[in-house]
C-alpha positions as CSV (number, residue, x, y, z in Angstrom):
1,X,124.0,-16.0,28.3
2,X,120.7,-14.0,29.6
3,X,118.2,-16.4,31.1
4,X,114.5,-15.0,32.3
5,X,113.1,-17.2,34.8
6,X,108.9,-17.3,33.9
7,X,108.6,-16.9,37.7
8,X,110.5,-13.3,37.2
9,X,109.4,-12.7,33.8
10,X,108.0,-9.0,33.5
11,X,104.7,-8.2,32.5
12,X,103.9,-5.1,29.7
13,X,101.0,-3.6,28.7
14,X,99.9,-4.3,25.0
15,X,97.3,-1.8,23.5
16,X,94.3,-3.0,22.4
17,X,94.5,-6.4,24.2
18,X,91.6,-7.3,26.2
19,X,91.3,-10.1,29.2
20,X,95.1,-10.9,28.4
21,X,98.4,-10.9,30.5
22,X,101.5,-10.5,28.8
23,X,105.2,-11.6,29.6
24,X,108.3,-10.7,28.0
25,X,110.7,-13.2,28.1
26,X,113.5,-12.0,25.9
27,X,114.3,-8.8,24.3
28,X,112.8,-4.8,25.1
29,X,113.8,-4.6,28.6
30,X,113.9,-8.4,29.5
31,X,117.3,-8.6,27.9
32,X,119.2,-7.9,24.8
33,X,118.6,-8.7,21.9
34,X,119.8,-7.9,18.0
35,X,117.4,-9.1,16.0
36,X,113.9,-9.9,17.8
37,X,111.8,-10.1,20.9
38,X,109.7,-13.3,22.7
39,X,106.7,-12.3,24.7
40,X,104.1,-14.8,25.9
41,X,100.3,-13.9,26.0
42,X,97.5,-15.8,28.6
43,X,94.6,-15.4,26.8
44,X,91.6,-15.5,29.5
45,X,88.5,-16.7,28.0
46,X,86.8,-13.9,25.5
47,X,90.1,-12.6,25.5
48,X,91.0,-10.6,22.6
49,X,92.9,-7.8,20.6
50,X,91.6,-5.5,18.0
51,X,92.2,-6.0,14.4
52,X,95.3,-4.1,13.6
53,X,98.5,-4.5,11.6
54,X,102.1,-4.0,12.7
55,X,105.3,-2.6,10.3
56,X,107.2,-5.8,11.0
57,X,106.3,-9.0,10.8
58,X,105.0,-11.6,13.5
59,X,105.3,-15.2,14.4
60,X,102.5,-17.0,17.0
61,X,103.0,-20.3,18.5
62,X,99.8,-21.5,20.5
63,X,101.5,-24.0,23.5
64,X,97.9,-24.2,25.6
65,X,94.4,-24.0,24.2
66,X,93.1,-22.7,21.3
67,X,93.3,-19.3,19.9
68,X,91.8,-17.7,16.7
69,X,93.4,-15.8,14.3
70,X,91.3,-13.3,12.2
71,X,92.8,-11.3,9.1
72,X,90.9,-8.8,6.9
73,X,90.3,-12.0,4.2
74,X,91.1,-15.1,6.3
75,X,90.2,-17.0,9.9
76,X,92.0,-19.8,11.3
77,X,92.0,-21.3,14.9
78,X,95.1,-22.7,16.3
79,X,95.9,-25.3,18.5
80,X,98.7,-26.9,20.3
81,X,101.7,-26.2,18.7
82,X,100.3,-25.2,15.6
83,X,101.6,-21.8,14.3
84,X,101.2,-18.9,11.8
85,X,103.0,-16.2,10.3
86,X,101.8,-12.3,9.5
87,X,103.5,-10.3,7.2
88,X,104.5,-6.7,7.5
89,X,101.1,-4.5,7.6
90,X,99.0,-7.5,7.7
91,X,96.1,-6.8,10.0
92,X,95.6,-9.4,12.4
93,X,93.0,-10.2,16.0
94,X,93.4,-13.2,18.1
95,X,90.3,-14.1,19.8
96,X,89.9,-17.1,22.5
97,X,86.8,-18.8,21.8
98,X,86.6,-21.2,24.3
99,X,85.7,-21.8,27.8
100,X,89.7,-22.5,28.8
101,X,92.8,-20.1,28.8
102,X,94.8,-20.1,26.0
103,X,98.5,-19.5,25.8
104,X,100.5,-18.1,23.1
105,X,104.4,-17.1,22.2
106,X,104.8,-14.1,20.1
107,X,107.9,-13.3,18.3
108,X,108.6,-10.3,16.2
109,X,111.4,-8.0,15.6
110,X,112.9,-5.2,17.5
């Protein structure tokens, strides 16, 4: 069993990704992994990233706040719990809107 402690969770740096901290908390260099990776994103107010896709696909699960999620030919805003799916190459940009942090978990594979 590998357990990361979110008091000792490392951060990384995330291209593109603007007024956000990032933790990994399994996976990369937290631990190891087969098959995917968790990291968890605070999303200050205003935070952001830039529209961009990714060769593998991703999973978002908001657990604080609200964060929206912007694709070439859809926008959706997520709240508590509530969570979405991207497919391989589909562009994506979260976006807080509000006036509070947001928090979400992001997992994807290796």
């Amino acid at each position: 069993m590998q357990v990361t402690r979110y008091q000792e969770a490392k951060p990384y740096e995330a291209a593109e990704h603007y007024d956000m901290r990032c933790l990994r908390l399994q996976g990369k260099e937290a631990t190891e992994t087969d098959t995917i990776w968790i990291g968890l994103s605070h999303l200050l107010p205003g935070g952001h990233t830039s529209l961009k896709d990714a060769a593998v696909e991703k999973i978002y699960i908001v657990i604080a706040g609200e964060v929206t999620v912007e694709t070439p030919t859809e926008t959706t805003t997520l709240g508590y719990l509530d969570s979405c799916r991207l497919a391989p190459g589909e562009a994506r940009a979260l976006v807080n809107r509000t006036n509070e942090p947001a928090t979400i978990l992001l997992a994807m594979p290796i």
